[in-house]
N, CA, C and O atoms as a Tinker XYZ file with bonds, in Angstrom:
   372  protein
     1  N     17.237000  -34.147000   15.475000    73     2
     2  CA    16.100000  -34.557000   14.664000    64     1     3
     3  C     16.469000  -35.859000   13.960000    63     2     4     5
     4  O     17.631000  -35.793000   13.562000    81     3
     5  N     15.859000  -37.061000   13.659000    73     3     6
     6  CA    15.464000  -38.116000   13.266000    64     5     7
     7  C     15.783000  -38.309000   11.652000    63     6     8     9
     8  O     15.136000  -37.566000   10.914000    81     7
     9  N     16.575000  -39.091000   11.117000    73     7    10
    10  CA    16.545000  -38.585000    9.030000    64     9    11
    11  C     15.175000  -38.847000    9.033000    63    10    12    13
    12  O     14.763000  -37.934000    8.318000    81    11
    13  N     14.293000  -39.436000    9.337000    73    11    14
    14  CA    12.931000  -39.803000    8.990000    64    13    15
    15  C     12.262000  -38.488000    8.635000    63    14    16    17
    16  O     11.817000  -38.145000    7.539000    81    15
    17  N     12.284000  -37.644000   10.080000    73    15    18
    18  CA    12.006000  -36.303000   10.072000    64    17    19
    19  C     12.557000  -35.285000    9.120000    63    18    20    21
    20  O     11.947000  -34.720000    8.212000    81    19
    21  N     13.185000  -35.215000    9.297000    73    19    22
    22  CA    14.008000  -34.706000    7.797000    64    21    23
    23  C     13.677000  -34.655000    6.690000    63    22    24    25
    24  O     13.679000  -33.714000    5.895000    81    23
    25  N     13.320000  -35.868000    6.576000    73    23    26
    26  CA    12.624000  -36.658000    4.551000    64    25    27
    27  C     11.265000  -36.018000    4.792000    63    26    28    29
    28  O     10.646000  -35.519000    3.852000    81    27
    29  N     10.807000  -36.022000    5.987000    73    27    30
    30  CA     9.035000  -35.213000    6.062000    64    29    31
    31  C      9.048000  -34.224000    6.240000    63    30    32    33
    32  O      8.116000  -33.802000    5.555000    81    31
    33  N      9.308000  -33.745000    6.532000    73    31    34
    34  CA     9.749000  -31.930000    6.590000    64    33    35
    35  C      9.930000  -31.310000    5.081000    63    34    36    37
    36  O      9.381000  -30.326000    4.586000    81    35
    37  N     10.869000  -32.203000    4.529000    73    35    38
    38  CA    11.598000  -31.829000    2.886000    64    37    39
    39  C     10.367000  -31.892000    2.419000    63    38    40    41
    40  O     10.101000  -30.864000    1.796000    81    39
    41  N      9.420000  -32.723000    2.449000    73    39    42
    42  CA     8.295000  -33.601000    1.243000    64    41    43
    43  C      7.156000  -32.655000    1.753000    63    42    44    45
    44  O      6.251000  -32.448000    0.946000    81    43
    45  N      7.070000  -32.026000    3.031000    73    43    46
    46  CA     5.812000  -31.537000    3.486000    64    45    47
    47  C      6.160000  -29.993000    2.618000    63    46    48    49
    48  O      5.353000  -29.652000    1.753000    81    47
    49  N      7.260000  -29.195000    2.871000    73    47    50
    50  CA     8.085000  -28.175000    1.941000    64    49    51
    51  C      7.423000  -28.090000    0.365000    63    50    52    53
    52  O      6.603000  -27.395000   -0.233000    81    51
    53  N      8.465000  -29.442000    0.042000    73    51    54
    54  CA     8.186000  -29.378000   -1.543000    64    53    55
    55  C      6.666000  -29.134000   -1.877000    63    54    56    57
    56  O      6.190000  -28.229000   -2.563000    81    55
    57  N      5.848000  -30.435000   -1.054000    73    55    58
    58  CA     4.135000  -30.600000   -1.393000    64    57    59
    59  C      3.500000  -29.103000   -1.416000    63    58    60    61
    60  O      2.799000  -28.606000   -2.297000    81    59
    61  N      3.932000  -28.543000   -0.227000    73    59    62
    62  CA     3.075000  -27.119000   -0.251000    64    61    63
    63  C      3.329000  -25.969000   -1.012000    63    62    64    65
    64  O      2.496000  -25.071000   -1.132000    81    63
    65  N      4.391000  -25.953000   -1.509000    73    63    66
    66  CA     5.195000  -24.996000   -2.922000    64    65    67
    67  C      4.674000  -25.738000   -3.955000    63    66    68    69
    68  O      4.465000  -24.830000   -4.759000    81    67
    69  N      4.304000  -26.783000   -4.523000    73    67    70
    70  CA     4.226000  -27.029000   -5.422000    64    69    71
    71  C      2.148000  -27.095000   -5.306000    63    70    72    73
    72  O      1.381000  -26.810000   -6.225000    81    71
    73  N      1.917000  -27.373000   -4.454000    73    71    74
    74  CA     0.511000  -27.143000   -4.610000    64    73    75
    75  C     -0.328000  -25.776000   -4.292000    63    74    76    77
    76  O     -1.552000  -25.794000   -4.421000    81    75
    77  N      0.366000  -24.565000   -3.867000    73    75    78
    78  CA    -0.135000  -23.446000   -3.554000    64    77    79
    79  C     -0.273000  -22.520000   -4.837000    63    78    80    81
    80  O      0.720000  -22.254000   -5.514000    81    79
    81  N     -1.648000  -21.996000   -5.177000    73    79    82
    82  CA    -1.625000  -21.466000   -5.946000    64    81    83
    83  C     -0.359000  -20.343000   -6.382000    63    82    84    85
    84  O      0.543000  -19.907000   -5.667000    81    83
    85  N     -0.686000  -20.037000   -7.943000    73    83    86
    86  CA     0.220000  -18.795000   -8.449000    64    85    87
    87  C     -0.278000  -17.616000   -7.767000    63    86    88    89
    88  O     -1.452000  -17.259000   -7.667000    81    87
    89  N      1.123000  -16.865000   -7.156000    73    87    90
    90  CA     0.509000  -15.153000   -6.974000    64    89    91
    91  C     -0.314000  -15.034000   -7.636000    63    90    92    93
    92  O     -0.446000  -15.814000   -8.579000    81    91
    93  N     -1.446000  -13.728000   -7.354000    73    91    94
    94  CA    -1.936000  -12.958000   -8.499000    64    93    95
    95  C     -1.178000  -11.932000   -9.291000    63    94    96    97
    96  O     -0.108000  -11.517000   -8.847000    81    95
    97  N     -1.653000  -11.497000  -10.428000    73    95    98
    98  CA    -1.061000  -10.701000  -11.233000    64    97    99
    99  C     -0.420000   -9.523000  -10.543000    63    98   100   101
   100  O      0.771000   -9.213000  -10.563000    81    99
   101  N     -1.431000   -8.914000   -9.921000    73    99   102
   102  CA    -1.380000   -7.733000   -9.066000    64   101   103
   103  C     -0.155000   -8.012000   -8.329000    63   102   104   105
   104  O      0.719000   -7.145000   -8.352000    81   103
   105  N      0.085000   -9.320000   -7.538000    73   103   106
   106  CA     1.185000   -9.243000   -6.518000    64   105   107
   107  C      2.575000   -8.454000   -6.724000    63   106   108   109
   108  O      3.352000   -7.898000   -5.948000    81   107
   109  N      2.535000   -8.689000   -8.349000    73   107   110
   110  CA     4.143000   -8.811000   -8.904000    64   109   111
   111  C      4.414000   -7.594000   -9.480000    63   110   112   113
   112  O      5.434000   -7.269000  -10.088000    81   111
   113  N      3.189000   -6.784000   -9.189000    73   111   114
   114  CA     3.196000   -5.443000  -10.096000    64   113   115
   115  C      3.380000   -4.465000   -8.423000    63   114   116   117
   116  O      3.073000   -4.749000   -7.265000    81   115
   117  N      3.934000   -3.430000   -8.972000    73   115   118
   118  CA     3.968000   -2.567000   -8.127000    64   117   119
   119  C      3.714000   -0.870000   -8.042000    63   118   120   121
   120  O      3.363000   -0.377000   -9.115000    81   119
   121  N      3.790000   -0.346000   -7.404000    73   119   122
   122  CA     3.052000    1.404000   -7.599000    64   121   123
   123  C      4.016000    2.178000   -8.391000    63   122   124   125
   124  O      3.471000    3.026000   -9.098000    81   123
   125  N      5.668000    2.110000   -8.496000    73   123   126
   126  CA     5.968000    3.091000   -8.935000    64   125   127
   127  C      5.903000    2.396000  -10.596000    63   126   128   129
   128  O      5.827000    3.272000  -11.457000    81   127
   129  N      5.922000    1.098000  -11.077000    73   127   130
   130  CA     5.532000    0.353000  -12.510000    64   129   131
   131  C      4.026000    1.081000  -12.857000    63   130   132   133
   132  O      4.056000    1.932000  -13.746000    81   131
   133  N      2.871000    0.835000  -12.289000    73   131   134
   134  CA     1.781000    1.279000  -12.178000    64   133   135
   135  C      1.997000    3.400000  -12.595000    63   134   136   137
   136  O      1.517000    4.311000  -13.271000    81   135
   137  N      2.656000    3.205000  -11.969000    73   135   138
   138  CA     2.421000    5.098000  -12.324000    64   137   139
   139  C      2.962000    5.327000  -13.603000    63   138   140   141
   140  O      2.428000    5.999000  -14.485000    81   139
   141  N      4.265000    4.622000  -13.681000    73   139   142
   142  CA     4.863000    4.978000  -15.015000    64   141   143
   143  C      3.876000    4.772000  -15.909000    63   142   144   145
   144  O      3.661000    5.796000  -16.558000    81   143
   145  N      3.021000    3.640000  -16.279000    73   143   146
   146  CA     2.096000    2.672000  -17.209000    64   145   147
   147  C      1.113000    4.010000  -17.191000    63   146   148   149
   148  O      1.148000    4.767000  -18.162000    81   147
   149  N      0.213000    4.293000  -16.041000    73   147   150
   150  CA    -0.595000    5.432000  -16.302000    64   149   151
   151  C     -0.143000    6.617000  -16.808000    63   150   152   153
   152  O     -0.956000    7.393000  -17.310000    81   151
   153  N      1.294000    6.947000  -16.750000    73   151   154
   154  CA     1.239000    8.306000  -16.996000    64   153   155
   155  C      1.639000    8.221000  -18.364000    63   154   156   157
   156  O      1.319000    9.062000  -19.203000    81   155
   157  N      2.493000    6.984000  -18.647000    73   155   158
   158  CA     2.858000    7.064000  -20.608000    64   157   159
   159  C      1.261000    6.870000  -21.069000    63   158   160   161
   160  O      1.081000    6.972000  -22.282000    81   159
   161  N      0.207000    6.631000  -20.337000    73   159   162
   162  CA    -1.073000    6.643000  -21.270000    64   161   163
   163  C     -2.181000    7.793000  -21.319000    63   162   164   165
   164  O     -3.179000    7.835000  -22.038000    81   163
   165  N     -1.856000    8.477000  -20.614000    73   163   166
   166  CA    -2.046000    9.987000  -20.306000    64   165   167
   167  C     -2.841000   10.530000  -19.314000    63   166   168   169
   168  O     -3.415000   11.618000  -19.267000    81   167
   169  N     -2.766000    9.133000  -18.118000    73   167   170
   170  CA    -3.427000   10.031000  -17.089000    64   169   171
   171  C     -1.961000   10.365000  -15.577000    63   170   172   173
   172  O     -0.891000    9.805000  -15.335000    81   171
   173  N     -2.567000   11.308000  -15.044000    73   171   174
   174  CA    -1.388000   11.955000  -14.494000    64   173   175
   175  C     -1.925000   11.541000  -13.072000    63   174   176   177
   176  O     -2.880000   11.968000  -12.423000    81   175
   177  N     -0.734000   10.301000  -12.736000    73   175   178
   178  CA    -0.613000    9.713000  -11.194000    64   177   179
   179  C     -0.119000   10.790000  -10.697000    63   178   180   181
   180  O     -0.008000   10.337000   -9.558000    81   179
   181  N      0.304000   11.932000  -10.598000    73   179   182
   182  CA     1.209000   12.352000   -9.357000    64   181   183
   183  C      2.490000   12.314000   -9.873000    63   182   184   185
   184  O      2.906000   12.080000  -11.007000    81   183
   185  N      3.103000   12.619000   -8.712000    73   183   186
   186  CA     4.678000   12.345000   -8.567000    64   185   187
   187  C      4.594000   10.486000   -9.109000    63   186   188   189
   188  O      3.673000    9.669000   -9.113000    81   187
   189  N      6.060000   10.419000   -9.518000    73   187   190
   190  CA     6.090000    9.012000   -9.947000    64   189   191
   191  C      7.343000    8.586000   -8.729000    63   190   192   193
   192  O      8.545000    8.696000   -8.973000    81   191
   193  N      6.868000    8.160000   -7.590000    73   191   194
   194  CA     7.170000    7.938000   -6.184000    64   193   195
   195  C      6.943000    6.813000   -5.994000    63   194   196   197
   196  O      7.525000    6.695000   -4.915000    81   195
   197  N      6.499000    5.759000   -6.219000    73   195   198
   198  CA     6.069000    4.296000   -5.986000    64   197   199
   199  C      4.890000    4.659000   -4.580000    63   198   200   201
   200  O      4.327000    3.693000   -4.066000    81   199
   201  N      4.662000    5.774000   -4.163000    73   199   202
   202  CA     3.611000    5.821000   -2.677000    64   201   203
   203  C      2.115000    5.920000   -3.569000    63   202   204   205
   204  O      1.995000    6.460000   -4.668000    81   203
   205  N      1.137000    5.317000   -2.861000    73   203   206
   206  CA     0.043000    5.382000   -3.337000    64   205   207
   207  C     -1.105000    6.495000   -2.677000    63   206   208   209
   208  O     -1.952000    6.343000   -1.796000    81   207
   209  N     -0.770000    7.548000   -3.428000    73   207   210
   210  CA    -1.221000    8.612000   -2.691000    64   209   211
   211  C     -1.951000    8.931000   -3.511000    63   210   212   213
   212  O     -1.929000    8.422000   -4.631000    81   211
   213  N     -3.122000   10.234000   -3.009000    73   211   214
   214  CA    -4.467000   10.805000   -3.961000    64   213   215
   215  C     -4.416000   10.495000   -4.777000    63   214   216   217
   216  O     -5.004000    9.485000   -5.166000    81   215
   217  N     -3.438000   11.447000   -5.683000    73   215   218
   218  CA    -3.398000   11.492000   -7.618000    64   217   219
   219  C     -2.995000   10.048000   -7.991000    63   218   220   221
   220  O     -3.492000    9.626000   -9.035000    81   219
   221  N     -2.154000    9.201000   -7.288000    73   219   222
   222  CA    -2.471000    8.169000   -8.277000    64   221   223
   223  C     -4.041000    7.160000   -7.881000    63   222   224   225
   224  O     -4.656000    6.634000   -8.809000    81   223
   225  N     -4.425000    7.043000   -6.702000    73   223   226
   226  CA    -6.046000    6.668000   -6.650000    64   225   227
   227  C     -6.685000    7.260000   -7.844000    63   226   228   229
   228  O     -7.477000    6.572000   -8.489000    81   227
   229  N     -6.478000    8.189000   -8.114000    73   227   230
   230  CA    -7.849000    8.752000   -8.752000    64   229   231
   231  C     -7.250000    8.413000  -10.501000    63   230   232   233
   232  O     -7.897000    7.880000  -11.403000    81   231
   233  N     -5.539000    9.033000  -10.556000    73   231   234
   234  CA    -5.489000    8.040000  -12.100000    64   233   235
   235  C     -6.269000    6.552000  -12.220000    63   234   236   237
   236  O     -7.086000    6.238000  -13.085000    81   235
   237  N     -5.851000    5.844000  -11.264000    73   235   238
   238  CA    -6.014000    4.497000  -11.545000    64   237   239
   239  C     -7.732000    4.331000  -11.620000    63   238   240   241
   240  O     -8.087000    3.364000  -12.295000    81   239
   241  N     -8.957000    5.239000  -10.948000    73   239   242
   242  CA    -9.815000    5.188000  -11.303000    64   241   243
   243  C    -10.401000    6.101000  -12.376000    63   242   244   245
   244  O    -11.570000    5.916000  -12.715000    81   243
   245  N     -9.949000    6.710000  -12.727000    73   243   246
   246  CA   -10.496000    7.217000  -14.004000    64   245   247
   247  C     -9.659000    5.991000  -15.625000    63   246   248   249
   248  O    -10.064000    5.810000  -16.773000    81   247
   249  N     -8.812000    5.615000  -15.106000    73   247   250
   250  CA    -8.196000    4.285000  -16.033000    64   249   251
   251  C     -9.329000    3.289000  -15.773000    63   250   252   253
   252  O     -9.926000    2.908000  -16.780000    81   251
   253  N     -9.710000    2.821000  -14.633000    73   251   254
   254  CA   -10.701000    1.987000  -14.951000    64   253   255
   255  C    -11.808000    2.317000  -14.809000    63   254   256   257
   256  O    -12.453000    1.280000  -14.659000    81   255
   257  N    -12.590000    3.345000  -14.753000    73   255   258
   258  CA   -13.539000    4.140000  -15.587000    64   257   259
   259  C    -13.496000    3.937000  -16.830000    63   258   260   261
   260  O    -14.194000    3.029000  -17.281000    81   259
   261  N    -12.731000    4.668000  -17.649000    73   259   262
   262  CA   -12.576000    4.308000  -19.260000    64   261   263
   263  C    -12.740000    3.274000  -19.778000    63   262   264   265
   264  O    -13.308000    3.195000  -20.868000    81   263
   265  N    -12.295000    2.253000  -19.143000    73   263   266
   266  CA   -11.658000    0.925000  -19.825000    64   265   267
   267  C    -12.767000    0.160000  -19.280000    63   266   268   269
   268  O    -12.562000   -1.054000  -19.310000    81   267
   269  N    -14.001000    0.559000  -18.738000    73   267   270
   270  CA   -15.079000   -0.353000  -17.785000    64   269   271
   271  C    -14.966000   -1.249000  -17.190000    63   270   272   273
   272  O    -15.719000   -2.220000  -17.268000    81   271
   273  N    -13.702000   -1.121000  -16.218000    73   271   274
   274  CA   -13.385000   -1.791000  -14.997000    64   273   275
   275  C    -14.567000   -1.172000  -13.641000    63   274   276   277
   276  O    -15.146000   -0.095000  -13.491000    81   275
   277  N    -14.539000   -2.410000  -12.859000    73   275   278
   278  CA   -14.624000   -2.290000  -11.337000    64   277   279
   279  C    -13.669000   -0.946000  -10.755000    63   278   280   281
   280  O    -12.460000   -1.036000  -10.541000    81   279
   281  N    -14.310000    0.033000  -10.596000    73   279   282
   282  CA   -13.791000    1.513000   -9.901000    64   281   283
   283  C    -12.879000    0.819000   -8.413000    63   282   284   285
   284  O    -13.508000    0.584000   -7.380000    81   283
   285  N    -11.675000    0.610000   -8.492000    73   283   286
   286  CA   -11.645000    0.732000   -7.050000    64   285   287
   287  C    -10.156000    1.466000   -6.163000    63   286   288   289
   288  O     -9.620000    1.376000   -5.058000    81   287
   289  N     -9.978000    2.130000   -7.339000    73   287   290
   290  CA    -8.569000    2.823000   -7.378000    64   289   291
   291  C     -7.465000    2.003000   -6.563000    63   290   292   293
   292  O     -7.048000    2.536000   -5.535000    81   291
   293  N     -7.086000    1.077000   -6.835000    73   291   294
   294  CA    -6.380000    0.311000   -6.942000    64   293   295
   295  C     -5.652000   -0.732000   -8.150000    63   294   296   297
   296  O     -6.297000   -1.003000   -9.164000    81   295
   297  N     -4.462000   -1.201000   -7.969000    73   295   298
   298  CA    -3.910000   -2.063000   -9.048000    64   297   299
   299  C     -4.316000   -3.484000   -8.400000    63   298   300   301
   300  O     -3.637000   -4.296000   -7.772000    81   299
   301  N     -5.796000   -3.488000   -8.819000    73   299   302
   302  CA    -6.447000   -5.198000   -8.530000    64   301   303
   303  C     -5.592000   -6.123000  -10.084000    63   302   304   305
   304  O     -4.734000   -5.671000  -10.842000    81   303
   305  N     -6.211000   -7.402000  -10.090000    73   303   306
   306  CA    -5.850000   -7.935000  -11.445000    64   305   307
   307  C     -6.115000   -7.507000  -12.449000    63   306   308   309
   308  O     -5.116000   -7.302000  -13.138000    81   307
   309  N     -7.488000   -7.128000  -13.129000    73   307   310
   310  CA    -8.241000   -6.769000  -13.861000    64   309   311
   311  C     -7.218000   -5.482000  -14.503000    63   310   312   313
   312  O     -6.597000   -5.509000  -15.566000    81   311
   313  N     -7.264000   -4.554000  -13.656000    73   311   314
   314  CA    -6.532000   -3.239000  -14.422000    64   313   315
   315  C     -4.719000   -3.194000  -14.690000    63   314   316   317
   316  O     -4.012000   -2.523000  -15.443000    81   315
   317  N     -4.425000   -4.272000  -13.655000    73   315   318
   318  CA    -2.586000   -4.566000  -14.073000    64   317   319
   319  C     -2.643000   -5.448000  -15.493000    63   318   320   321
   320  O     -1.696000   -5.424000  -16.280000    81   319
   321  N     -3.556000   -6.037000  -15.676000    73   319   322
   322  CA    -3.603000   -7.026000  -16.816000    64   321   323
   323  C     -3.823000   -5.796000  -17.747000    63   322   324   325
   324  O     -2.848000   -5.451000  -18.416000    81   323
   325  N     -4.973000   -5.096000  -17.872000    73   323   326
   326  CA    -5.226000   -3.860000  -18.654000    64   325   327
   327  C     -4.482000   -3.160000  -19.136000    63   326   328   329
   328  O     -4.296000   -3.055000  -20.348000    81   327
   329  N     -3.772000   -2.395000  -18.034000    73   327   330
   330  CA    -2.529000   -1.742000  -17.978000    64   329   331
   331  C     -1.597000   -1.740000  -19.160000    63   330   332   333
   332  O     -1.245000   -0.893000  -19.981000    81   331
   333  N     -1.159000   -3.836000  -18.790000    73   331   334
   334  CA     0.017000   -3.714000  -19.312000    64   333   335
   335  C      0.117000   -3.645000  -20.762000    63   334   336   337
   336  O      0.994000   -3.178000  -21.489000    81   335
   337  N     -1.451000   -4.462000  -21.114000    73   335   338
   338  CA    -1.972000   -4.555000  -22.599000    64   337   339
   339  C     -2.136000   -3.236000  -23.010000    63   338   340   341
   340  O     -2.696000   -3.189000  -24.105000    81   339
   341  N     -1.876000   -2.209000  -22.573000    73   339   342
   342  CA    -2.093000   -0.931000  -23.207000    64   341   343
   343  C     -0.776000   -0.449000  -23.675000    63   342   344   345
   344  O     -0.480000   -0.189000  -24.841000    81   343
   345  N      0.102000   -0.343000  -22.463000    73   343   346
   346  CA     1.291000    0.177000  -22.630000    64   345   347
   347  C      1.644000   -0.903000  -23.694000    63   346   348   349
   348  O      2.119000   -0.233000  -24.611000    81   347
   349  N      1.669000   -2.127000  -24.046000    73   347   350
   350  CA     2.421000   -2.601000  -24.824000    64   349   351
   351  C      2.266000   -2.012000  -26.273000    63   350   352   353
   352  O      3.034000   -1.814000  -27.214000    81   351
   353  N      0.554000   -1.767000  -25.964000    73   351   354
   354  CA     0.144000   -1.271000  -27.827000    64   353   355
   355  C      0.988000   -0.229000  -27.923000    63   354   356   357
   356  O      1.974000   -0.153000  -28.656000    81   355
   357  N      0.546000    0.636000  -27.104000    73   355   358
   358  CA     1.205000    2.232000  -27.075000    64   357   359
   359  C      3.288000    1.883000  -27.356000    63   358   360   361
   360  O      3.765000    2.590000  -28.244000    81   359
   361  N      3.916000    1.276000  -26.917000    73   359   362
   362  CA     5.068000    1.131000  -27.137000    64   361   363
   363  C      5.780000    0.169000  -28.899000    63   362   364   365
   364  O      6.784000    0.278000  -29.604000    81   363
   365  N      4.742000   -0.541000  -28.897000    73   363   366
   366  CA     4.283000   -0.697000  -30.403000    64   365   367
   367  C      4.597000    0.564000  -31.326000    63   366   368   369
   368  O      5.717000    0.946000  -31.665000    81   367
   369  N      3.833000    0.916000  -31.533000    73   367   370
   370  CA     3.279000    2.417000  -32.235000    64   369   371
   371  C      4.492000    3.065000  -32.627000    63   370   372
   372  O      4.455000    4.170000  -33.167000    81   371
């Protein structure tokens, strides 16, 4: 390969890391964080397994039930952001 090629390759690299958006919130969060968060707030995911199975679907929608989220039993943005603002109060306390 060419140094020319090289220097464009590096610059095409850097350009696209530096211009690609941030993950979403959700990305960085994960199921067995998510269960712990629901269950110190008193709804009961299940086993605390990191697998996203029944009981925690249905915690995570009755959490955003309450909190008048978008139902979609999942850790979208909306309810990891929620989430974490809860557990923090609750660990406050």
């Amino acid at each position: 390969m060419k140094p020319i090629s090289l220097v464009v390759a590096a610059l095409v690299l850097v350009c696209s890391t530096l211009l690609s958006p941030p993950p979403a919130v959700a990305d960085s969060f994960n199921v067995y964080r998510g269960q712990i968060a629901l269950k110190e707030l008193g709804y009961n995911p299940g086993p605390i397994d990191g697998l996203m199975g029944p009981a925690t679907r249905e915690a995570i929608r009755r959490f955003q039930r309450d909190h008048g989220l978008a139902v979609t039993g999942q850790f979208n943005d909306a309810t990891v952001i929620h989430l974490r603002r809860r557990t923090q109060r609750a660990n406050r306390r």
